[in-house]
MITIMAR-284018 format. One line per 5 residues: number of its first residue (from 0); their letters; for each residue y negated, z, x negated of C-alpha. Coordinates in steps of 0.25 Angstrom, whole numbers, plus 5000, padded with zeros to 4 digits. Each point is the difference from the previous one (the first is absolute). Layout:
NUM> A> Y/Z/X  ...;
***
This chain:
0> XXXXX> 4616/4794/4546  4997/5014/4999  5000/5010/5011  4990/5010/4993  4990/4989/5002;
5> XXXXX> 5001/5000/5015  4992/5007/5012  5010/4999/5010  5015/5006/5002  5003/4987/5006;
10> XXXXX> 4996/4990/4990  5008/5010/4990  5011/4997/5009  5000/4985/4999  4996/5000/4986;
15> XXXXX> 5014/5009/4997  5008/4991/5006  4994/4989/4995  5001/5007/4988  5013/5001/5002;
20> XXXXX> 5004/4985/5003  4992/4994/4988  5010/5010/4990  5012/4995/5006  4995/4985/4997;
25> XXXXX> 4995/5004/4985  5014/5009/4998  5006/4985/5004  4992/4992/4992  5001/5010/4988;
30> XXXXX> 5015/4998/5001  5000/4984/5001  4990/5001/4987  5009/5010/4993  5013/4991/5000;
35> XXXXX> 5002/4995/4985  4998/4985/5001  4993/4998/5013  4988/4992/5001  4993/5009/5007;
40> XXXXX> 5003/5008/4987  4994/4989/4989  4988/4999/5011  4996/5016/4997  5003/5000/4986;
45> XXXXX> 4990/4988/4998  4989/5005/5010  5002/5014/4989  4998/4991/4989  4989/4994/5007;
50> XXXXX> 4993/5014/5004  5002/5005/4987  4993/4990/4992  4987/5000/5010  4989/5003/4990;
55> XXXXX> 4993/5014/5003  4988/4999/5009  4992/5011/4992  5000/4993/4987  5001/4986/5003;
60> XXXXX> 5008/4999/4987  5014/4993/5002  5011/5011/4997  5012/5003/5010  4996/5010/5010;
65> XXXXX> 5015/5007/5000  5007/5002/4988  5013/4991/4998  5013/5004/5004  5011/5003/4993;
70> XXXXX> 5008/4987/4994  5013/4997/5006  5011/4999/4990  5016/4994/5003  5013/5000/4992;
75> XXXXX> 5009/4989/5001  5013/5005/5002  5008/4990/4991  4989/5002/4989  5004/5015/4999;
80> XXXXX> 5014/4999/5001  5001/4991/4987  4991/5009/4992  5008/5011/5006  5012/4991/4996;
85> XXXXX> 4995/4998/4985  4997/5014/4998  5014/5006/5003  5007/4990/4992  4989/5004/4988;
90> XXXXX> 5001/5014/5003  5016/4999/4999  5001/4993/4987  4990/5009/4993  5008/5012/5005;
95> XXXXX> 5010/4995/4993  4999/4993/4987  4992/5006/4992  4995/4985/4992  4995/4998/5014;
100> XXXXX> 4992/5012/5002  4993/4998/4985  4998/4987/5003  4993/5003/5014  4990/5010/4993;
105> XXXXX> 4996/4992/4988  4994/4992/5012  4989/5009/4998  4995/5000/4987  4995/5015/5003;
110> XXXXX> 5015/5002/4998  5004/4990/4989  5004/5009/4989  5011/5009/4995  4995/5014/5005;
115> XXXXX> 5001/4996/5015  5012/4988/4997  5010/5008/4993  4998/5013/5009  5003/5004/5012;
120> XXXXX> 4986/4996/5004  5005/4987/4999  5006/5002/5015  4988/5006/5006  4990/4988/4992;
125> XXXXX> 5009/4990/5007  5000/5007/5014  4986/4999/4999  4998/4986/4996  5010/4997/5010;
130> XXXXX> 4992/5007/5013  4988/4994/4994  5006/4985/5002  5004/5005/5014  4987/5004/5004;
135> XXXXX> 4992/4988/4994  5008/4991/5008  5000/5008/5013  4985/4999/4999  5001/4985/4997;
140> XXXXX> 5009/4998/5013  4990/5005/5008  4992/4992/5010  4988/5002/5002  4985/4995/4999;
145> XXXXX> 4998/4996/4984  4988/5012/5000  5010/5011/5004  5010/4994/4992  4992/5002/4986;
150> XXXXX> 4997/5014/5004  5015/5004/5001  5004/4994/4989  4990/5006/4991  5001/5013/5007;
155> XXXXX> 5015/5000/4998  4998/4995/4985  4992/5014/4999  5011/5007/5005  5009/4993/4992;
160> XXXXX> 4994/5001/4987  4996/5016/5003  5014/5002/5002  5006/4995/4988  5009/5011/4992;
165> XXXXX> 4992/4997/4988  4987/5008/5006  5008/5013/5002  5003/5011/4990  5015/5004/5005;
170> XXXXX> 5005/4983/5001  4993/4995/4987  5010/5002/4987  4989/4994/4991  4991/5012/5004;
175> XXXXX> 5014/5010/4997  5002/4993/4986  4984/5001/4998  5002/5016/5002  5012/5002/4992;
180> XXXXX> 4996/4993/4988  4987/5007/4999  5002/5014/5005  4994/5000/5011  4986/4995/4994;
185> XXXXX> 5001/4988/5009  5000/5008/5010  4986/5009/4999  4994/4988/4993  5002/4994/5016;
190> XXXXX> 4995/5013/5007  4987/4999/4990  4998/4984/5003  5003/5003/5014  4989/5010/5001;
195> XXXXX> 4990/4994/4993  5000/4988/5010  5000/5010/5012  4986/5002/4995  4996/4987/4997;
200> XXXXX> 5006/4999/5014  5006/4986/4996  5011/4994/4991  4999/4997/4985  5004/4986/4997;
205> XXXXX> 4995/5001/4986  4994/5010/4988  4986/5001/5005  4996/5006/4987  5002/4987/4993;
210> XXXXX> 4988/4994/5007  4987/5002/5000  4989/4989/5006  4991/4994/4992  5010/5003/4987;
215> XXXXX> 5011/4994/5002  5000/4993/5015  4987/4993/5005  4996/4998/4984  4992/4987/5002;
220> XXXXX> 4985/5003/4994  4988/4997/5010  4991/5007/5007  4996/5005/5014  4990/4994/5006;
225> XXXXX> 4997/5002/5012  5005/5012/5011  4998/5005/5013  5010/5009/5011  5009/4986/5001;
230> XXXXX> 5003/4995/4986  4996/5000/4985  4997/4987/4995  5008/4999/4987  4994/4988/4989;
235> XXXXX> 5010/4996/4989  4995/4998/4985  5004/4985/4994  5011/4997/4991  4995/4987/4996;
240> XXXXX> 4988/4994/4995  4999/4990/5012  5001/5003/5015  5002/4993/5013  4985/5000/5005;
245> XXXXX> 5007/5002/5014  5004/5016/5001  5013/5006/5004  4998/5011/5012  5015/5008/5001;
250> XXXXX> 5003/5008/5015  5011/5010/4997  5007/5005/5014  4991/5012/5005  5016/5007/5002;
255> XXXXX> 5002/5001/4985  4992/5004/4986  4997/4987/4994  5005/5001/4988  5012/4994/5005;
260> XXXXX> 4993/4987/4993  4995/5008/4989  5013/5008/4993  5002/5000/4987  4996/4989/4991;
265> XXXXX> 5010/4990/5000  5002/5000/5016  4985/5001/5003  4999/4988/5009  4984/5005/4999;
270> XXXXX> 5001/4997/4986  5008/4987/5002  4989/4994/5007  4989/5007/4989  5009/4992/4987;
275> XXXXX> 5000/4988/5010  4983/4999/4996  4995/5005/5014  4991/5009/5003  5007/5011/5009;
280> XXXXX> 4995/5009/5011  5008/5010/5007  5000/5009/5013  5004/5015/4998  5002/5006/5015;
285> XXXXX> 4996/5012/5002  5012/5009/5003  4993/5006/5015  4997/5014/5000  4994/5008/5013;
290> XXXXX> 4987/4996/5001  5003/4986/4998  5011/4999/5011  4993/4994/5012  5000/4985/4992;
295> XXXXX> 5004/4987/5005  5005/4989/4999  4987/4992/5001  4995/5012/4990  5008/4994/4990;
300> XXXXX> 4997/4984/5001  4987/5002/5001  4997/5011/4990  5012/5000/4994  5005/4984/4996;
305> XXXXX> 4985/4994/5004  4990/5009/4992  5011/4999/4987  4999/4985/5001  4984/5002/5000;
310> XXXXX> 5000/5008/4989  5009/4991/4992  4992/4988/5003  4987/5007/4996  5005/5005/4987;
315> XXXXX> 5007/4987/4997  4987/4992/5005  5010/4990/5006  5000/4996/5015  5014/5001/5002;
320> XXXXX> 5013/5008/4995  5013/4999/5000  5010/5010/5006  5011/5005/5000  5007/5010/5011;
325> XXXXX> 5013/5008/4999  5009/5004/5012  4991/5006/5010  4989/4998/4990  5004/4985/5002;
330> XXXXX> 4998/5002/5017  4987/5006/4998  4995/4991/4991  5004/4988/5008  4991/5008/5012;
335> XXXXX> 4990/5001/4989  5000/4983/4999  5002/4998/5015  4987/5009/5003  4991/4990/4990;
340> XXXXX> 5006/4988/5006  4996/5005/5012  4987/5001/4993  4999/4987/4995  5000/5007/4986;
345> XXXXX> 5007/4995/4989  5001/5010/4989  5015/4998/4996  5005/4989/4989  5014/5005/5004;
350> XXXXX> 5008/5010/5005  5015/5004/4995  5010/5009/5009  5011/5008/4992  5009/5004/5012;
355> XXXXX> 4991/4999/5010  5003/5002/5016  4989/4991/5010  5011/4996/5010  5008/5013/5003;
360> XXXXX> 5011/4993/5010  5008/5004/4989  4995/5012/4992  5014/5006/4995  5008/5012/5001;
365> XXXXX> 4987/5005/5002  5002/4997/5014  5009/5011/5004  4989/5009/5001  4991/4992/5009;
370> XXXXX> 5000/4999/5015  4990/5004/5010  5004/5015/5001  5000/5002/4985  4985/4994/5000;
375> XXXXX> 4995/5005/5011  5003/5015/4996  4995/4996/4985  4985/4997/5008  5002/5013/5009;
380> XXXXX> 5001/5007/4984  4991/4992/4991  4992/4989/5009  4986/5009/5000  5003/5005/4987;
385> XXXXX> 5008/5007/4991  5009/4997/4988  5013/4995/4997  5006/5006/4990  5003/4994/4986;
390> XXXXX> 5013/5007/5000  5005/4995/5013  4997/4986/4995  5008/5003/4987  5011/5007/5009;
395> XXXXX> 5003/4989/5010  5001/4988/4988  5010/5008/4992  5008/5000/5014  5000/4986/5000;
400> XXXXX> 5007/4999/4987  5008/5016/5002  5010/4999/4990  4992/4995/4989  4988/5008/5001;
405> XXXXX> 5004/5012/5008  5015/5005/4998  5001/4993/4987  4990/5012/4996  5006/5010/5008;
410> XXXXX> 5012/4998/4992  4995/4999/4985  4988/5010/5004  5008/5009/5005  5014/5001/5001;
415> XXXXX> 5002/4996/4985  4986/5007/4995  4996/4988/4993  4986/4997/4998  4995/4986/5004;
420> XXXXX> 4996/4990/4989  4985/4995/4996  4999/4986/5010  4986/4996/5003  5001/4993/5011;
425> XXXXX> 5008/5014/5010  4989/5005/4993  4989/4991/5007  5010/5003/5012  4999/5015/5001;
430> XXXXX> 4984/5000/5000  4998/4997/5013  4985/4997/5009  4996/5004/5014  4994/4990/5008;
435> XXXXX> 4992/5004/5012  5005/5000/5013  4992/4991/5009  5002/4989/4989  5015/5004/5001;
440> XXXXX> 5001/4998/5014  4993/4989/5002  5009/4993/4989  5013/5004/5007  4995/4995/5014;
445> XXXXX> 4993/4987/4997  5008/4996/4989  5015/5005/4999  5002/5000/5017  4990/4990/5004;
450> XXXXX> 4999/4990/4989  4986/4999/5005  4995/4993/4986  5009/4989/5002  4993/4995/5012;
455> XXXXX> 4987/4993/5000  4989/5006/5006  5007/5014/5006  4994/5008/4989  4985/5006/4995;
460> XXXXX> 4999/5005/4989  4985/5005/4994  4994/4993/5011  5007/4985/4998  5011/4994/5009;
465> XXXXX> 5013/4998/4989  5005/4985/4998  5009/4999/4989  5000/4985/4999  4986/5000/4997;
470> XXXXX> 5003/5006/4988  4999/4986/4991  5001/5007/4986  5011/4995/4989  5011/5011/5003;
475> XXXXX> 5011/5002/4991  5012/5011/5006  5011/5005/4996  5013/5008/5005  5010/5008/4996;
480> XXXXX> 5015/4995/5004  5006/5014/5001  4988/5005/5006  5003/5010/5009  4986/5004/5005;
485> XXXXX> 4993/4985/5000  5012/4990/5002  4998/4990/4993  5001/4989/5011  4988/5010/5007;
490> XXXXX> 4992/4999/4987  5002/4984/5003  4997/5000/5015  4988/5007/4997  4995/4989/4992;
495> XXXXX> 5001/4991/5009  4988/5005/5009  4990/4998/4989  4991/4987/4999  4999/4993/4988;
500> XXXXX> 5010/4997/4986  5010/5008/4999  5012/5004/4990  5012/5008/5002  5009/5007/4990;
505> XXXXX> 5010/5006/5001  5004/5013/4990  5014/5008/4997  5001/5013/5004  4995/5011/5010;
510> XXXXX> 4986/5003/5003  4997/5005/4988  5008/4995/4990  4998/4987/5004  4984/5002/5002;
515> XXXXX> 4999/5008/4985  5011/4990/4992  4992/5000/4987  4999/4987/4992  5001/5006/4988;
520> XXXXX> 5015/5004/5002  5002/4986/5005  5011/5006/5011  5004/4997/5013  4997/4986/5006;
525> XXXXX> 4991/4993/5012  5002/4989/5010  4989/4987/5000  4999/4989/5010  4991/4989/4996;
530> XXXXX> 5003/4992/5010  4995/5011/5011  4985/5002/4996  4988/4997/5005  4994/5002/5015;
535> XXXXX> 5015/5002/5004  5012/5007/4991  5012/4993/5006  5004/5003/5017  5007/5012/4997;
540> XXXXX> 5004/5011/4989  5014/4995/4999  4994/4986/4999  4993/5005/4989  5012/5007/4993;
545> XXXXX> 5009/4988/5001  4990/4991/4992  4996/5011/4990  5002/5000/4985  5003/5013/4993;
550> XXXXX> 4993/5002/4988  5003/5012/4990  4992/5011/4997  4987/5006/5008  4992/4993/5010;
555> XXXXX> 4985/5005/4991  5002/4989/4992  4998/4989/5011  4990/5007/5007  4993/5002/4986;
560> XXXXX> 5001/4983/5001  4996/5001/5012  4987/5008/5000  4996/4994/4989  4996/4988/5008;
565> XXXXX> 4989/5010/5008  4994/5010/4989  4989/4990/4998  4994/4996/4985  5000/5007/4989;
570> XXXXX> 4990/5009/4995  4999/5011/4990  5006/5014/5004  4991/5010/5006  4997/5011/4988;
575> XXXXX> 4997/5012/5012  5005/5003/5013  4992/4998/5012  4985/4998/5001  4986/5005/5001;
580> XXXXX> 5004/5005/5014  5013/5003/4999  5002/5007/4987  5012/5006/4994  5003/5013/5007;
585> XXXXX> 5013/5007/4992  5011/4992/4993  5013/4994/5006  5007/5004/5007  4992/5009/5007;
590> XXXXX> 5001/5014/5007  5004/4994/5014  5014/4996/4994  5002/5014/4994  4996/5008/5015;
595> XXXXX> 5016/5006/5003  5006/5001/5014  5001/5016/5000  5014/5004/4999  5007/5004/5015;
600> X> 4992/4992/5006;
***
């Protein structure tokens, strides 16, 4: 009670010791409530967790009204005294023997040759490599929830890998040697290199003077036909006389250029599927400026995935298409489907998923990033409009893979003065897009935290309630099995909320390498189950694995069998791109591809 709020000194009176009573009982009750273990303890803890999750009564939308708290973490004494154990007896033989300390640094291939081996580096390489064991399996021993327990390991593998001797100019003999042996010329060959990438304001992975797009990346000859503020609608011309009446509509991820599928000629999936007799359409995303940023979501389904698969159809004169979605192309695409089914419109002969996330349970080491404080302050920045920048994409992948794709460069670029080689696909890599903020956001909240897709009905997308089971189409989708950004057993699960026939294969590699595996050079393998086909693929992905044959070489050539069943009858190439209304507007592979991120950005 407060006194202020009383007309009479007596009743100020009673209310102060009132007042004063009713303190004495909370400090007790605080104290019973504090003491670790208590019942009365679990009690408050599970009223906050209950509190904390109310939805807020001004939006009516279900998010946590107070922010989580922090995550409890323990260390089991035993755990820490045998790594602690390990450690000294490791630290005293490498000491000591020299054999032992070479031996411990050529653990690390960073440090597998003469220069560091059969120097007095060799100690300092073995220190490293030594700590670096420690560490790991600190971070391992470490109980906590499975959440907190990625994010420390990845964080401590940054620090880790940014530590390492082999970044610095003082601990790194191979950077000594360089010196010597060229007078110093490796050295101001490092300070150029350096300051031409402070004012490109990012890394250089490759020679980006060897490239040009539309020369020797994105080659494939077609024609633009059709454009508006989302996309340019990309038409490719025939390589054989005879096509596939049924058309081929392609849906790059909106996060990249889509000349991912378009490099040079012989690992041109676009032309893959061109020399395979279909007649191939392509979405180019715009990448977002300014006056574009305020786009969503539904903005592009619905002007974006839905108007190209109008236009296809109209210039193809054909009722349906068949389509093909990559990576977040792939999620947007499956939307696409769900909103016709909802529709009752069937437009689609079948859809194919390269890589493809719908069931986000499991979304990777991607993850680490994502929780409701991380989300909620990406809405406060880029919910009502805004853009994220293409270099902040660009930045945060190359983190997930540091010492390939960021310190690797350091020390070639730098330290040593050398300059990178010609390599198309770092090249695709360095051009990065924007992607506007409200579509950003709303991506990170109902997607990566709250799987929202993955269950029926929760979401409306351009005006139609999302069931992904009512998508009946043939699917056909593949994973990657060292995918770091889709796992492959998520590319799986995904699978599984569609409706209808479905087959799923499995290729080698990452997320690239095992998307864009050329058949051409015949590399590499994939993984097929016969017997797990149909309206189910097996119970579970390691199910699936354990009755899967491995085939060798790339995955195209069965999805090249299997499209083939779709594409329709043969009929005679088309002589012209477009149509009457939609005629050709400038040639493949367009102007939207060529718009740069500026530099600094």
């Amino acid at each position: 009670m407060d006194g202020k709020q009383e007309k009479s000194s007596t009743s100020r009176k009673k209310s102060a010791k009132s007042g004063s009573r009713a303190k004495s009982k909370s400090r007790s009750k605080e104290q019973a409530v504090s003491a670790p273990g208590s019942k009365a303890t679990s009690q408050a803890n599970s009223n906050k967790r209950s509190q904390a999750l109310t939805p807020t009564q001004e939006s009516g939308a279900e998010k946590p009204a107070n922010l989580p708290q922090l995550p409890s973490m323990q260390f089991v004494p035993e755990k820490m005294q045998a790594i602690q154990k390990d450690y000294l007896e490791e630290l005293g033989k490498v000491m000591v023997s020299k054999p032992e300390m070479v031996k411990m640094a050529s653990q690390d291939r960073r440090f597998n040759n003469p220069t560091w081996l059969d120097s007095n580096f060799a100690g300092l390489a073995a220190l490293y490599v030594l700590n670096a064991k420690t560490i790991s399996a600190m971070t391992d021993a470490v109980q906590t929830d499975p959440k907190t327990h990625a994010r420390l390991k990845f964080m401590t593998q940054q620090w880790i890998d940014a530590a390492s001797p082999a970044n610095f100019f003082a601990t790194n003999p191979e950077v000594h040697q360089k010196m010597l042996d060229s007078k110093g010329e490796s050295l101001r060959a490092g300070i150029e290199n350096l300051v031409s990438d402070m004012r490109k304001g990012r890394i250089s992975q490759t020679d980006e003077s060897a490239f040009e797009i539309g020369k020797n990346v994105a080659m494939t000859a077609g024609d633009v036909v059709f454009q508006n503020v989302l996309f340019q609608l990309i038409q490719y011309k025939p390589t054989t006389e005879k096509v596939g009446a049924v058309p081929l509509l392609m849906v790059p991820p909106s996060i990249n250029k889509f000349y991912i599928m378009d490099l040079q000629p012989q690992s041109s999936f676009v032309k893959f599927a061109v020399d395979q007799g279909h007649t191939v359409f392509l979405i180019s995303w715009s990448n977002i400026q300014d006056e574009a940023s305020q786009l969503t979501w539904d903005d592009y389904v619905e002007k974006g995935i839905l108007k190209a698969l109008d236009v296809v159809l109209a210039v193809s004169d054909q009722p349906k298409a068949n389509i093909l979605g990559f990576c977040v192309g792939g999620t947007m695409t499956a939307t696409a489907l769900a909103h016709l089914a909802a529709r009752s419109q069937e437009k689609v002969a079948s859809l194919t998923l390269m890589t493809t996330l719908l069931d986000f349970s499991d979304s990777g080491v991607l993850d680490v990033f994502i929780d409701e404080r991380h989300v909620r302050m990406r809405e406060e920045q880029l919910a009502k409009g805004g853009l994220l920048k293409g270099s902040e994409l660009a930045s945060t992948f190359s983190f997930l893979r540091p010492n390939d794709l960021v310190w690797n460069y350091v020390v070639s670029n730098y330290l040593k003065g050398e300059k990178p080689v010609p390599f198309d696909l770092l090249y695709w890599n360095s051009d990065s897009t924007n992607l506007p903020g409200p579509f950003f956001a709303w991506y990170l909240r109902n997607m990566y935290l709250e799987n929202n897709l993955a269950k029926r009905g929760r979401l409306t997308i351009a005006g139609q309630k999302m069931d992904l089971a009512a998508v009946r189409v043939p699917t056909y989708a593949m994973g990657a099995r060292e995918d770091h950004i889709v796992p492959w057993e998520s590319a799986w699960k995904s699978l599984t909320n569609l409706g209808g026939v479905k087959r799923f294969v499995l290729g080698a590699s990452g997320h690239i390498a095992g998307s864009i595996n050329p058949a051409s050079k015949n590399k590499r393998s994939y993984w097929i189950n016969e017997s797990a086909e149909g309206e189910r693929v097996g119970e579970s992905a390691a199910q699936w694995f354990a009755g899967a044959t491995e085939m060798p070489g790339s995955w195209w050539n069965d999805w090249a069998t299997w499209l083939k069943t779709y594409r329709g009858e043969d009929i005679s190439a088309p002589v012209s791109a477009g149509n009457t209304k939609y005629t050709a507007i400038e040639a493949a592979p367009g102007s939207y591809v060529k718009v740069r991120t500026p530099t600094n950005s």
